[in-house]
N, C-alpha and C positions, 0 to 999 in steps of 0.2 A: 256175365254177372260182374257189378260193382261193387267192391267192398269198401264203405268208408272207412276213413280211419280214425283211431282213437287214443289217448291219451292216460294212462293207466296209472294207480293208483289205488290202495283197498280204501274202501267206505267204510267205517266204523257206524253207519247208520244201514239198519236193517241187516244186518249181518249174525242175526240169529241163526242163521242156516250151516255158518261158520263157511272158509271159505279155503280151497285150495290155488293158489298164485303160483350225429355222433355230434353226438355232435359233431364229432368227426367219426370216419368211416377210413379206419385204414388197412387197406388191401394189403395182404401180402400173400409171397408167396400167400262082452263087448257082442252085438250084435251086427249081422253085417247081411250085404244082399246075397242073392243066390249069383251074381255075377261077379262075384268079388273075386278074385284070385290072389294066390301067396306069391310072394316073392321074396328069393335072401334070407327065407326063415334058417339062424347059425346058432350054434351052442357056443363058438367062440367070435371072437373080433378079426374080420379080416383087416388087413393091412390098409389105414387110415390114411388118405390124402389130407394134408394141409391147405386151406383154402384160406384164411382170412387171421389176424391176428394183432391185437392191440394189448398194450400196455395195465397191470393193474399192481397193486405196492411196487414189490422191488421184482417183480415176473410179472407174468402174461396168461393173457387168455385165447384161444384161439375155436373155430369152429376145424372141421374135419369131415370127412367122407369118404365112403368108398359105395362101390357101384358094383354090380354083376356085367358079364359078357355082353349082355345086350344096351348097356347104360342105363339099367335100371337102378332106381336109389337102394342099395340093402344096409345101409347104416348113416347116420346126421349124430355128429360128436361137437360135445362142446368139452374141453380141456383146460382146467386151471393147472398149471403147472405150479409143483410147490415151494418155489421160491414166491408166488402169488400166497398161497394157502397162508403162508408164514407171515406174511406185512400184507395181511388187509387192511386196507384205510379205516381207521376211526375216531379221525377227526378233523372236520366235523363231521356230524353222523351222516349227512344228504351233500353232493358234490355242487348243486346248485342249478342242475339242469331241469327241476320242475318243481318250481317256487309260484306262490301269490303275496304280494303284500298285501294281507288280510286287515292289517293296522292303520294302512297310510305310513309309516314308519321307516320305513326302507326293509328291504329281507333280511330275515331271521333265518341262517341256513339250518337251524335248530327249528323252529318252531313254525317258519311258512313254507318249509320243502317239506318231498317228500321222495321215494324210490328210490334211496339212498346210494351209491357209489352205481351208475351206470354205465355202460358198455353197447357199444352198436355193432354189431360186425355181420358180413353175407354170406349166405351161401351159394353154392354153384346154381346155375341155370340147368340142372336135372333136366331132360324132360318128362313132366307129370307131375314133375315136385312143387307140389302146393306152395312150399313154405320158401321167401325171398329172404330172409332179416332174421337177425337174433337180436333181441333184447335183454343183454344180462343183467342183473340187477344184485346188486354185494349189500342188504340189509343187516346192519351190524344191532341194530335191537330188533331186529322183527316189526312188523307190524301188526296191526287188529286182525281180527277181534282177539283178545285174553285169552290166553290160556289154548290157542288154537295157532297163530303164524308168529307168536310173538316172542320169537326165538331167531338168535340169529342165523341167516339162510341166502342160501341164494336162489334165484328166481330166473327160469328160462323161458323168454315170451318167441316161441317159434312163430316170425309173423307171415301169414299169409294174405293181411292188408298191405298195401305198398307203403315205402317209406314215408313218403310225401304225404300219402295221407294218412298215414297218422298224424304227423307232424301238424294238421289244421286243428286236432284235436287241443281245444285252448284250455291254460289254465285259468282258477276263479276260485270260489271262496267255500263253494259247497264239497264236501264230503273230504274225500283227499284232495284238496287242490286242483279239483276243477271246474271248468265254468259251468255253471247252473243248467244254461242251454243245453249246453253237451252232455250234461249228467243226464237231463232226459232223453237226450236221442241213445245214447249208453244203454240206458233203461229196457229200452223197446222190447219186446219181448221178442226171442226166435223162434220163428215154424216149429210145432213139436217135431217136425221130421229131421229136424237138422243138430236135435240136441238130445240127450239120453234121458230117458224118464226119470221123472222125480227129481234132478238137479232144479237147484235153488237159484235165484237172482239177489245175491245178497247185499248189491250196490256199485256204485263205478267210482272209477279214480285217476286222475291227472294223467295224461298223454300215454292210458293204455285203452281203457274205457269200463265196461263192467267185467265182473267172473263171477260165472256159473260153476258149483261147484258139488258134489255127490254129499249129500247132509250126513248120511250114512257111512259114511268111510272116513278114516283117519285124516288131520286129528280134528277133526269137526265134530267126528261122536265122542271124542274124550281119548282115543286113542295115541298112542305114543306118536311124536311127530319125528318122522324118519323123511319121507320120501312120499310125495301128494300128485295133483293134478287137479289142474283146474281149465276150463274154456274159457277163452276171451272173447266179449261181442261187443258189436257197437252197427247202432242202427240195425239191429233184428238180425244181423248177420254175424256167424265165427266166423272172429280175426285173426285168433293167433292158438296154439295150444301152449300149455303155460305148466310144466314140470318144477316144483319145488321141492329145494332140498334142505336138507338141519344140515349145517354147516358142523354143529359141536358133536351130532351125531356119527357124518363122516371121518371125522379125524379122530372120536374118542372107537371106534367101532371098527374101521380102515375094511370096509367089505372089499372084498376080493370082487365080487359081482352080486349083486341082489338087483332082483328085476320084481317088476311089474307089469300085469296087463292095463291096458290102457281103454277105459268103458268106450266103445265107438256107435253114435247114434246111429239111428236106422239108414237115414240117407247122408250125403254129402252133396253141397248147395255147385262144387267145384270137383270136377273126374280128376283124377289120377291117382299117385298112389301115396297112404298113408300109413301109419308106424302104427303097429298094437299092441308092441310093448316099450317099455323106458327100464332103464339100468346107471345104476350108480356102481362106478370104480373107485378103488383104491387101491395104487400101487407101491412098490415098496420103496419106489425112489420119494414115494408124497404126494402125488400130484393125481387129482381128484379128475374123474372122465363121467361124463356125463353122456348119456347115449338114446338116439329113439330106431329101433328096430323092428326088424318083421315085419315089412310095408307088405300092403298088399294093395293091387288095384281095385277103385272103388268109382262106379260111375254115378254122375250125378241124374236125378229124374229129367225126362225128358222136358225143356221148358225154363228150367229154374238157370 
């Protein structure tokens, strides 16, 4: 299976549904089948390997992991440390990594960007582990639609498109800054077996592609915005799984652990193993952990 890639950004068109959301790359150190099996399901955090780690205000952001006995994945951590939480960048609002000059005028990092302070970093080569790439994204106003994401947040695009192809995903002038073409192959609708009933297509957006997102669930039905999720597609197929957080919510609230289940379609288009729940930290040094847990393995239909 090929997955193209896409170029991400929310749509403020059609996004009635409401919606849940290196340039450099520096290294460092829910329904489910009757074949599915658990793996690493923990009540606490084991002990986190360090895998990847770049720079944001005056700290850093880093991915993390740890594995079971056999090298299975039982945790995928992304960590702001709070010397980070403290000097987020806010100005200007977008870093300039996914702009169009809509004017002819030259770029407006205000008003022709969009996905506001970004972050590229990888994760380990697991084997089974779908997801290659993180996406972080530091939104310091939120984005659309009102009164649903438009709150400052951060946004985890776990991608299981490869880098490279996202990166064809071009910007343009339609929706959030990107190209018209790609906003329709974005579009495409996916196999209902690959995506969870009744999620929405609310639109696509610059160098991520579309997000499908649960209309019913927080804060799309009006619900307090704490802690979301959303799928990523592009060209009919999930690219990435997409965990959103309220940035003023973490820090005014400092949850010790709060989790969530994570809806999981019928099938999976790609076998291995997947996360059914997401957890947001706060510890007492400051520093904000973001977690996807309780993989279990999920085989794909014969064929796809």
């Amino acid at each position: 299976m090929k997955i193209s890639a896409s170029r991400v950004r929310w749509s403020l068109v059609g996004l009635a549904f409401g919606v849940t959301t290196m340039i450099g790359l520096a290294p460092v150190v829910s329904a489910m089948n009757a074949s599915d099996t658990a793996v690493g399901a923990t009540e606490d955090l084991p002990a986190l390997k360090l895998f990847n780690q770049v720079s944001l205000g005056d700290g850093f952001v880093q991915t993390l992991y740890a594995t079971d006995a056999s090298n299975r994945p039982k945790v995928l951590a992304v960590k702001i440390d709070a010397a980070a939480v403290n000097t987020l960048p806010t100005t200007p609002t977008h870093d300039g990594q996914t702009c169009f000059d809509k004017d002819g005028d030259g770029i407006n990092l205000e008003t022709d960007c969009a996905s506001g302070h970004e972050r590229n970093l990888w994760f380990p080569k697991i084997p089974g582990l779908p997801f290659k790439w993180l996406m972080f994204n530091w939104q310091r106003n939120g984005h659309g639609p009102t009164h649903v994401f438009d709150k400052p947040h951060f946004d985890f695009h776990f991608f299981i498109q490869d880098f490279t192809e996202r990166n064809k995903i071009r910007t343009g002038p339609c929706n959030l800054v990107i190209n018209c073409d790609d906003e329709a192959t974005a579009m495409k609708p996916v196999p209902a077996q690959f995506m969870p009933a009744g999620w929405g297509m609310p639109g696509a957006a610059g160098r991520m592609g579309n997000h499908i997102v649960n209309p019913n669930a927080a804060p799309a039905n009006g619900d307090p915005f704490t802690q979301a999720f959303a799928y990523g597609v592009y060209d009919g197929h999930v690219t990435y799984w997409e965990p959103v957080v309220n940035k003023d919510w973490v820090v005014a609230t400092k949850p010790a652990k709060t989790c969530q289940p994570i809806t999981q379609a019928p099938e999976v288009e790609l076998s291995g193993y997947y996360p059914t729940q997401m957890c947001t930290r706060y510890n007492s040094a400051g520093d904000v952990t973001f977690t996807m847990e309780n993989f279990v393995q999920r085989t794909a239909p014969s064929g796809s």
